[in-house]
C-alpha angles and dihedrals in degrees: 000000000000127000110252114257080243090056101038113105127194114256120260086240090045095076082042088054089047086056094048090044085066104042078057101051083041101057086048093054095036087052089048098108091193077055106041110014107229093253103050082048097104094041093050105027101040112059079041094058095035088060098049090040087061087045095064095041085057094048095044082057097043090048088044093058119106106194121224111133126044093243083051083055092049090051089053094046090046092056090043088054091044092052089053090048089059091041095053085039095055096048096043082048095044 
């Protein structure tokens, strides 16, 4: 019996594969040299990968949290608040 589309959630790896969708599609643009000529590589890429790199470490310890304690539940939440920071950041800044 399948879970109805109102009751299917994405999986917790699934927001960790989207992040690691887009570092992908940004190191190909970014290594793109008609894009991003090689010596203004390190102003342009880097700030760019470096924030979706920290994205996906955020994301690998929220997954990683088991909650059983309610501080346990406020780190998570933290972490939560602090992923959606760096996701609001990167596309004002796209």
């Amino acid at each position: 019996m399948s879970v109805p589309s109102y009751r299917r959630t994405e999986n917790k790896f699934e927001v960790l594969n989207i992040a690691m969708e887009i570092f992908k599609l940004s190191m190909t643009i970014v290594k793109n040299e008609e894009i991003v000529p090689k010596k203004n590589f390190k102003i342009i890429a880097d700030p760019l990968l470096n924030t979706i790199r920290t994205l996906m470490y955020k994301i690998s310890i929220a997954n990683n949290q088991y909650v059983k304690s309610k501080e346990q539940l406020e780190y998570r939440l933290q972490l939560q608040e602090e992923i959606k920071d760096i996701i609001i950041m990167f596309i004002v800044d796209i």
